[in-house]
C-alpha beads as a LAMMPS data file, in Angstrom:
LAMMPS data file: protein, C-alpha beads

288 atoms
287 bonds

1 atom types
1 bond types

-500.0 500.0 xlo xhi
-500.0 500.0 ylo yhi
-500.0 500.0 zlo zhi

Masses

1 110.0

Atoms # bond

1 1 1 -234.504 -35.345 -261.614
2 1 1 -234.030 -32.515 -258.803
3 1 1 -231.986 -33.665 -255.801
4 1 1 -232.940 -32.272 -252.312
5 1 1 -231.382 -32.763 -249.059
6 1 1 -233.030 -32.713 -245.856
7 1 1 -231.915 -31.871 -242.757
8 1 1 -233.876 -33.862 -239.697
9 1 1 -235.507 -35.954 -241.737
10 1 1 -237.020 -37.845 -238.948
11 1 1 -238.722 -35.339 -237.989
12 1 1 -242.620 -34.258 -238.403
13 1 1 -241.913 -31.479 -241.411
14 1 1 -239.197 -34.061 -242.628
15 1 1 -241.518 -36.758 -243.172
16 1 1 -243.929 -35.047 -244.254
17 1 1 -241.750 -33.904 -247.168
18 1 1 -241.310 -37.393 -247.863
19 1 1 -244.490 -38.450 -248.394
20 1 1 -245.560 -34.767 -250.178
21 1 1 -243.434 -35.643 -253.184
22 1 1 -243.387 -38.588 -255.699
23 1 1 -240.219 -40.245 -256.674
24 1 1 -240.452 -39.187 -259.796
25 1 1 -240.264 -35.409 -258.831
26 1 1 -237.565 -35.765 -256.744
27 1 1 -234.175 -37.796 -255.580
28 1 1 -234.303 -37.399 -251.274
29 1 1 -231.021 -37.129 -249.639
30 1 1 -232.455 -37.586 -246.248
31 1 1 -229.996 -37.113 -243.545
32 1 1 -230.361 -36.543 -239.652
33 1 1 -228.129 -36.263 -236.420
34 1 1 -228.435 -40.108 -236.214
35 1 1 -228.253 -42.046 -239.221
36 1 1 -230.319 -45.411 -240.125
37 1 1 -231.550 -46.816 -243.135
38 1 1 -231.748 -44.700 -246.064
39 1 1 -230.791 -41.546 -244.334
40 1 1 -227.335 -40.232 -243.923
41 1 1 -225.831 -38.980 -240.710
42 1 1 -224.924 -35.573 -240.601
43 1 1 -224.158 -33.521 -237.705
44 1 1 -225.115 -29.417 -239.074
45 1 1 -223.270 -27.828 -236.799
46 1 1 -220.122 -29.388 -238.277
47 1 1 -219.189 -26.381 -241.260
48 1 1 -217.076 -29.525 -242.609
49 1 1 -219.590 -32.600 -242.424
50 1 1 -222.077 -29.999 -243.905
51 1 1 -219.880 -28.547 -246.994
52 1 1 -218.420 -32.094 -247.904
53 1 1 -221.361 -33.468 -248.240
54 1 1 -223.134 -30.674 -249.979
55 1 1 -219.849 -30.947 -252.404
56 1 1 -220.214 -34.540 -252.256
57 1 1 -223.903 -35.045 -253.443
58 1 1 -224.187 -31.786 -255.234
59 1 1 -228.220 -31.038 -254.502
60 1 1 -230.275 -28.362 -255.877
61 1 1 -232.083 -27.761 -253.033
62 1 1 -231.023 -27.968 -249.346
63 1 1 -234.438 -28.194 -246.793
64 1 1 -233.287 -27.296 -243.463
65 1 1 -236.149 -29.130 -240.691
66 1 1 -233.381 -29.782 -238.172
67 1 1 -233.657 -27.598 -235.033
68 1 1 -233.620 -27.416 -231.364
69 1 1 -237.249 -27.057 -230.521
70 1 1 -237.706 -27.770 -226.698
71 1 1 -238.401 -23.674 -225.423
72 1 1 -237.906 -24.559 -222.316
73 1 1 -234.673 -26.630 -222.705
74 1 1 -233.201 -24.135 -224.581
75 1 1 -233.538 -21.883 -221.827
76 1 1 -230.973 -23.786 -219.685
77 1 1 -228.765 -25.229 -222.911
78 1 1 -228.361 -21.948 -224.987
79 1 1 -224.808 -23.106 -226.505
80 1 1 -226.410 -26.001 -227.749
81 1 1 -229.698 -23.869 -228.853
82 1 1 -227.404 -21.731 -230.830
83 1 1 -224.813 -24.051 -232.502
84 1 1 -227.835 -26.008 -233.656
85 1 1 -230.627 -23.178 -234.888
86 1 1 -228.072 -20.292 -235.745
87 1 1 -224.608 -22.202 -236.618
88 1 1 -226.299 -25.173 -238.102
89 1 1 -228.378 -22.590 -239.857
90 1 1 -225.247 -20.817 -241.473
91 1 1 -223.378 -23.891 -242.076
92 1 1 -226.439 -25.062 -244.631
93 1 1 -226.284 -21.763 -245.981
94 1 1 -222.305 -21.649 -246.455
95 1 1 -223.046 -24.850 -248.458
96 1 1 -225.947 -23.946 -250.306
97 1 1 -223.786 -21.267 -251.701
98 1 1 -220.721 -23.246 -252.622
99 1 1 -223.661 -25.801 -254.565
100 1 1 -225.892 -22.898 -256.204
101 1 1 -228.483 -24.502 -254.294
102 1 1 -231.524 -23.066 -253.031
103 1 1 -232.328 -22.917 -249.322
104 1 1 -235.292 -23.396 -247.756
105 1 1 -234.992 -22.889 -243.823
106 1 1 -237.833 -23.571 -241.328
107 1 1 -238.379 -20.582 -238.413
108 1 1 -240.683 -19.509 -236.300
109 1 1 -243.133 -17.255 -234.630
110 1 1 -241.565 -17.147 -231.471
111 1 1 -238.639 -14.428 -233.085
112 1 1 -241.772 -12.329 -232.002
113 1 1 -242.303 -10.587 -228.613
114 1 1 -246.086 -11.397 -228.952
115 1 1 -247.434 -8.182 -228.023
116 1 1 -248.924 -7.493 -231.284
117 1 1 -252.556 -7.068 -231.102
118 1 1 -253.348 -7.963 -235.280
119 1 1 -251.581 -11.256 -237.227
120 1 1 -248.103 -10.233 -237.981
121 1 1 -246.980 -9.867 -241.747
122 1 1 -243.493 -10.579 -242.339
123 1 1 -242.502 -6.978 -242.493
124 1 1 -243.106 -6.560 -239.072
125 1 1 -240.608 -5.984 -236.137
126 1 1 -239.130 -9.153 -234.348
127 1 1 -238.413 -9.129 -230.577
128 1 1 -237.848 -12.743 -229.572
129 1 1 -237.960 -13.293 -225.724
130 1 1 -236.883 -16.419 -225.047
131 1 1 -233.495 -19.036 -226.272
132 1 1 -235.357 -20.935 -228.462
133 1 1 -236.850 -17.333 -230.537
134 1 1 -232.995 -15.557 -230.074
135 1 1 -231.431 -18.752 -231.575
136 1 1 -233.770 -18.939 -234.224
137 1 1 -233.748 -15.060 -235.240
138 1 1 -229.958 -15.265 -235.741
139 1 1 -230.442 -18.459 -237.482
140 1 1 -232.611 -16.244 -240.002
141 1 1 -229.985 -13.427 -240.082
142 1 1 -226.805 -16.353 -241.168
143 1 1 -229.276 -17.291 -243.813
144 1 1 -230.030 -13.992 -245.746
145 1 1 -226.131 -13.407 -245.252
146 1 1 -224.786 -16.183 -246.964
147 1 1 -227.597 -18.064 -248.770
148 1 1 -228.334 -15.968 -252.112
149 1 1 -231.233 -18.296 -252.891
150 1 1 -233.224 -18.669 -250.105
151 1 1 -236.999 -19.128 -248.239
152 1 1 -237.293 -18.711 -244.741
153 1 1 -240.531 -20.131 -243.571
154 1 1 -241.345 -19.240 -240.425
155 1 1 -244.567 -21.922 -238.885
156 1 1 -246.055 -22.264 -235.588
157 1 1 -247.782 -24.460 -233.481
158 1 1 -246.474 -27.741 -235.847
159 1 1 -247.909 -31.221 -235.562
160 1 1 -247.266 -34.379 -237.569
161 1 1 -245.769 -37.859 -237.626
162 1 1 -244.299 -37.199 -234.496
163 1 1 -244.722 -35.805 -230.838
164 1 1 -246.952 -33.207 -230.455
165 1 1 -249.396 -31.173 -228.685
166 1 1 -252.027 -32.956 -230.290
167 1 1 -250.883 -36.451 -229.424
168 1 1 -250.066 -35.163 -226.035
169 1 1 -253.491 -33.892 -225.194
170 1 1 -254.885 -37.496 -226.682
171 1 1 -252.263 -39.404 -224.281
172 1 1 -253.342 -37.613 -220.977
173 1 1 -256.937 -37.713 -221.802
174 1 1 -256.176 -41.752 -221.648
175 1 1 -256.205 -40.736 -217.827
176 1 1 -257.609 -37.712 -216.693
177 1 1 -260.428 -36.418 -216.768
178 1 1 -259.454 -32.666 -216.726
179 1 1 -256.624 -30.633 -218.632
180 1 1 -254.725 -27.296 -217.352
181 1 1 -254.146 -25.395 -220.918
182 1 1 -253.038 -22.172 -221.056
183 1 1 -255.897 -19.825 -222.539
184 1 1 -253.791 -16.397 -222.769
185 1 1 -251.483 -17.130 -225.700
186 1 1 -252.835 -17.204 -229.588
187 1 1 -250.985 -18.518 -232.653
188 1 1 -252.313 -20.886 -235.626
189 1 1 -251.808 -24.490 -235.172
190 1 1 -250.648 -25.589 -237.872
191 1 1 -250.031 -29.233 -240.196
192 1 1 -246.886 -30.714 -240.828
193 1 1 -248.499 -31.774 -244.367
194 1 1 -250.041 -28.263 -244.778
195 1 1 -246.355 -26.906 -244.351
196 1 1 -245.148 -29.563 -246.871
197 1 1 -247.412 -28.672 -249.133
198 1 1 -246.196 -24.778 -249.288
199 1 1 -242.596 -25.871 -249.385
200 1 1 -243.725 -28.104 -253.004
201 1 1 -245.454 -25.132 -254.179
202 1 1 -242.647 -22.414 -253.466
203 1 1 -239.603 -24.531 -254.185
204 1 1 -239.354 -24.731 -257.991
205 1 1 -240.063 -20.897 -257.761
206 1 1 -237.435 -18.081 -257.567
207 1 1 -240.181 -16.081 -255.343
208 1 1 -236.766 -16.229 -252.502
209 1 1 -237.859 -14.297 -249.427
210 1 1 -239.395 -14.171 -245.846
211 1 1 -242.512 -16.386 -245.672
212 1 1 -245.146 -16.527 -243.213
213 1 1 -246.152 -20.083 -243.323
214 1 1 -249.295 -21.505 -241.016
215 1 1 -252.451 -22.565 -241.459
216 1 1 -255.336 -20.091 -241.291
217 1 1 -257.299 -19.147 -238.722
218 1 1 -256.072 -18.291 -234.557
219 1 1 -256.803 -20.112 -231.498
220 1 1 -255.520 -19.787 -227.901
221 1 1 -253.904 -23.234 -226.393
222 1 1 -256.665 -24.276 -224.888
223 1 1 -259.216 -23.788 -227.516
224 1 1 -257.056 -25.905 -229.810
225 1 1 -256.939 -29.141 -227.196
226 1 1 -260.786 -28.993 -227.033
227 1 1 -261.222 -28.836 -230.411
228 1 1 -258.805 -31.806 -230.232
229 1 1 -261.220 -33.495 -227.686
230 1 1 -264.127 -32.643 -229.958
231 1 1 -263.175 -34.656 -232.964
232 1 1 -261.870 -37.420 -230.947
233 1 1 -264.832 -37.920 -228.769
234 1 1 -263.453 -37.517 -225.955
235 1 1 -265.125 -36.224 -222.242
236 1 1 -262.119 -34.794 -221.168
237 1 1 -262.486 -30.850 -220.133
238 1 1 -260.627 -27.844 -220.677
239 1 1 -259.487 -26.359 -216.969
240 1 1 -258.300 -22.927 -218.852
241 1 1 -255.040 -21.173 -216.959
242 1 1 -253.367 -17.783 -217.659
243 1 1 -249.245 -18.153 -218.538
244 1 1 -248.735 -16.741 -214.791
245 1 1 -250.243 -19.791 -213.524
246 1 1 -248.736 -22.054 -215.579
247 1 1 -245.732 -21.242 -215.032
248 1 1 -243.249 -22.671 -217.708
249 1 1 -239.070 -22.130 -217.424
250 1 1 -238.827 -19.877 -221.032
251 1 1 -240.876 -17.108 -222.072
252 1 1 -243.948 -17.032 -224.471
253 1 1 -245.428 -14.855 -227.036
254 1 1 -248.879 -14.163 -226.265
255 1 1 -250.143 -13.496 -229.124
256 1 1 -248.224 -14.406 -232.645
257 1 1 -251.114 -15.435 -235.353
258 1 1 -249.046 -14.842 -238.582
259 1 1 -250.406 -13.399 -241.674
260 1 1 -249.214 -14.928 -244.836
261 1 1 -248.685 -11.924 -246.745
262 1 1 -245.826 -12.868 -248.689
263 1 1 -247.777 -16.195 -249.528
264 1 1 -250.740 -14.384 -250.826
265 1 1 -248.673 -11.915 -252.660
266 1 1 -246.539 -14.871 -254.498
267 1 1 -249.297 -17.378 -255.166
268 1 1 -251.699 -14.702 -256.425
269 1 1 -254.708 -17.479 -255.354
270 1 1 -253.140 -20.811 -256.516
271 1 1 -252.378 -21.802 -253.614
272 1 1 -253.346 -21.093 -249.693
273 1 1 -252.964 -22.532 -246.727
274 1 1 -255.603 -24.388 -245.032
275 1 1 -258.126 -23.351 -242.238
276 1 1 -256.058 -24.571 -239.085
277 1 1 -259.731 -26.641 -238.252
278 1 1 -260.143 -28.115 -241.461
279 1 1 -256.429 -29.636 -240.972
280 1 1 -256.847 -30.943 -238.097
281 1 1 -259.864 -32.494 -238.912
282 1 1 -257.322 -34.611 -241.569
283 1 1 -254.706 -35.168 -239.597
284 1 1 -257.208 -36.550 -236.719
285 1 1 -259.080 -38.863 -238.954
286 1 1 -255.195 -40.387 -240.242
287 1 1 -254.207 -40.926 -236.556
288 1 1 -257.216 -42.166 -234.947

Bonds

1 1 1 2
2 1 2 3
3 1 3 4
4 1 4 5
5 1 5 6
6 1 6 7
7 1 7 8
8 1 8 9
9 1 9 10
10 1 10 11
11 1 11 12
12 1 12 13
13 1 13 14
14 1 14 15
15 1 15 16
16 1 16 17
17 1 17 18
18 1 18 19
19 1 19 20
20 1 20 21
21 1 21 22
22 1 22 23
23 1 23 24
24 1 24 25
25 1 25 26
26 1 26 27
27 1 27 28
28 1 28 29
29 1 29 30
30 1 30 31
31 1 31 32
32 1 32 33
33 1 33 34
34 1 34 35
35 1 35 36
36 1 36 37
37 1 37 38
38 1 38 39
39 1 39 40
40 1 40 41
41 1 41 42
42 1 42 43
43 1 43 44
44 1 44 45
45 1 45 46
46 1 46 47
47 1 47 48
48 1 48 49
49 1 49 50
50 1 50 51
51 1 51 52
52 1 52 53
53 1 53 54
54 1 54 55
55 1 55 56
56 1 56 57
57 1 57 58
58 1 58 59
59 1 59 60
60 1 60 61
61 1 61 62
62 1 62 63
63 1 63 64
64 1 64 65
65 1 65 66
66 1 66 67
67 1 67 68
68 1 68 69
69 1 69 70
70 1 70 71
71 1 71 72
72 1 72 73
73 1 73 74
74 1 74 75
75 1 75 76
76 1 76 77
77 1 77 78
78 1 78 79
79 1 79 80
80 1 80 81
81 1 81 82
82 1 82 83
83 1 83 84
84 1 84 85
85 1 85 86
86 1 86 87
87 1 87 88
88 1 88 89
89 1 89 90
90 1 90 91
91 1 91 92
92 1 92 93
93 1 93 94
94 1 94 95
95 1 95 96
96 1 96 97
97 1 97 98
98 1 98 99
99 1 99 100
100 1 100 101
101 1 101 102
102 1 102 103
103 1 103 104
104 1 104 105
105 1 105 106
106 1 106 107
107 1 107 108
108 1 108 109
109 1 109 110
110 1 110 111
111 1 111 112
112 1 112 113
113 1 113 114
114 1 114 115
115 1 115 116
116 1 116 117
117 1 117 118
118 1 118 119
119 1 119 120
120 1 120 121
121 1 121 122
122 1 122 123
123 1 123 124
124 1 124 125
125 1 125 126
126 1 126 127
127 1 127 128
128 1 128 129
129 1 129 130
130 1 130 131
131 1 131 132
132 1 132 133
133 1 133 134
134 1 134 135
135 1 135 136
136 1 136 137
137 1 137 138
138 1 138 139
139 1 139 140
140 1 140 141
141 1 141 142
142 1 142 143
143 1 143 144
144 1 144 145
145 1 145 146
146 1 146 147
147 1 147 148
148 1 148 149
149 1 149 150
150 1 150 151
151 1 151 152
152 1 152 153
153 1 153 154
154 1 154 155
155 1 155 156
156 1 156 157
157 1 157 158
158 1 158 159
159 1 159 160
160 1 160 161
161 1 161 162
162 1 162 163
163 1 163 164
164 1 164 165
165 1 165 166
166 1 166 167
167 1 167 168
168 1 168 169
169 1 169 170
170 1 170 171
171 1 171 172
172 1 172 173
173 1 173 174
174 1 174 175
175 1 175 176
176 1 176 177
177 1 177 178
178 1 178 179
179 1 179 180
180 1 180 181
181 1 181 182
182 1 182 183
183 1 183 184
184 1 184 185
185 1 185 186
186 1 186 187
187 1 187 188
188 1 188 189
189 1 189 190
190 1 190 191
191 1 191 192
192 1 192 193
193 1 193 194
194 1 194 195
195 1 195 196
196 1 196 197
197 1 197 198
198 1 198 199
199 1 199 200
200 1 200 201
201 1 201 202
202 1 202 203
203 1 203 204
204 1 204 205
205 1 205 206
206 1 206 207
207 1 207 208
208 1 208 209
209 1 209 210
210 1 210 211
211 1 211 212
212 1 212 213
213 1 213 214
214 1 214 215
215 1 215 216
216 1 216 217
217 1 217 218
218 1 218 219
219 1 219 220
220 1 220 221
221 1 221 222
222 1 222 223
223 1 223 224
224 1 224 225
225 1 225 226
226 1 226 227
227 1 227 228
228 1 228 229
229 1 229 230
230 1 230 231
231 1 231 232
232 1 232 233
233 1 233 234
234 1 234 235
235 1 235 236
236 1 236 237
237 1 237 238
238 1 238 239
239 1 239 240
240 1 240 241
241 1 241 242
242 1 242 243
243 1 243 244
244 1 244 245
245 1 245 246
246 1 246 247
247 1 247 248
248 1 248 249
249 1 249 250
250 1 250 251
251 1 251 252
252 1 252 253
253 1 253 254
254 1 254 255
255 1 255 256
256 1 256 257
257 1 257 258
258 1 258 259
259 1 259 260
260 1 260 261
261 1 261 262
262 1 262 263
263 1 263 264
264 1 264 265
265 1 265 266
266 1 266 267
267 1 267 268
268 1 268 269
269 1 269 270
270 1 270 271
271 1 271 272
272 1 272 273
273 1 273 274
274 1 274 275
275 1 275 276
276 1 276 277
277 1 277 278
278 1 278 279
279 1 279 280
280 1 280 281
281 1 281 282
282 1 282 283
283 1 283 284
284 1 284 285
285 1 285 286
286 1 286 287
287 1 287 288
């Protein structure tokens, strides 16, 4: 039986992967900054927690979820941004390639500039503009250095067993009865099962490379929480803003719908993504 270690297994693309696979595929080394039952504590931006465990357990494939996600915190905490999305990054790749294991490392849109006006394919240029994107672009770069065997999924927009947009928008509907959402920025919400599911298809595969990984489909902010509101039933409206008026500490891109090329290309039609709608639709129906 394969053994695969995840990194921030707590969180919504970590559980997910828990509940994607059957114990009979797979032996989980789950491990997060803060251990508990069943999962291991493991600090990745510690090169020598990271190797001696790799070393220690000896997995074949290392799943890196952990990351600093808050944009706008990372704005204000770049050290922290960076020793956990680029050095954590390279540290899980340093001991991927002591273990011959294969890598699979979760990025993002946002190493974008968002000023694209067509979904982006994973050949295109990056131009991150804010911490989170920067620290997350080098992240990529330790990965393809040091990690022969390696995926680098790069998702958007995520929501799962966790906090979310999605949740969010459900909590404050609890009291208002208007939203400000910002209508001027597009991307692909996208499932933290949906994501899981790729990573199960692509993982026993030596297709290594770039991946764009969302659901299908684009939306702006805004038309995603009233689609939220739609299939919750709720009477809560949509006040749409621009990103002027909104007013947030870190930069966004305005537009970064990704096109999964690369996913087309090595599935050749046995497996897609879902419609970012049609997930939803799933995911509200499980939480409601």
């Amino acid at each position: 039986m394969k053994k695969i270690l995840i990194t921030g297994c707590n969180g919504q693309l970590g559980r997910a992967l828990n509940q994607e696979y059957t114990r009979e595929e797979a032996e989980f080394i789950n491990t997060d900054v803060v251990g508990g039952e069943g999962v291991i504590s493991l600090d990745i931006t510690d090169v020598d927690a990271v190797v001696a465990l790799a070393m220690q357990e000896k997995p074949d494939v290392i799943i890196n979820c952990a990351a600093h996600t808050n944009v706008d915190a990372c704005e204000s905490q770049w050290d922290l941004a960076y020793q956990i999305n680029a050095i954590g990054a390279r540290n899980l790749s340093i001991a991927a390639q002591l273990t011959s294991a294969k890598l699979i490392h979760v990025s993002t849109d946002y190493v974008f500039p968002g000023t694209s006006p067509e979904p982006l394919t994973e050949f295109d240029e990056v131009g991150p503009i804010s911490a989170y994107g920067k620290t997350k672009w080098e992240g990529e770069k330790f990965v393809k250095e040091f990690a022969p065997k390696h995926f680098i999924l790069r998702t958007a927009w995520l929501y799962g067993d966790g906090k979310n947009f999605v949740k969010t928008m459900l909590k404050l509907s609890e009291t208002r009865d208007e939203i400000t959402v910002v209508d001027d920025q597009f991307g692909s919400p996208t499932s933290a099962a949906e994501l899981a599911k790729m990573i199960h298809f692509l993982e026993p595969t030596n297709n290594f490379g770039t991946y764009h990984a969302t659901c299908e489909g684009q939306c702006s902010w805004a038309d995603f929480a009233e689609e939220i509101f739609r299939l919750a039933a709720k009477a809560t409206t949509v006040k749409r803003v621009t990103t002027e008026e909104y007013n947030s500490p870190a930069k966004r891109p305005a537009y970064s719908v990704l096109d999964n090329y690369m996913l087309r290309l090595a599935a050749g039609g046995a497996f897609q993504m879902a419609d970012w709608k049609d997930a939803l639709n799933v995911y509200m129906k499980e939480i409601l």
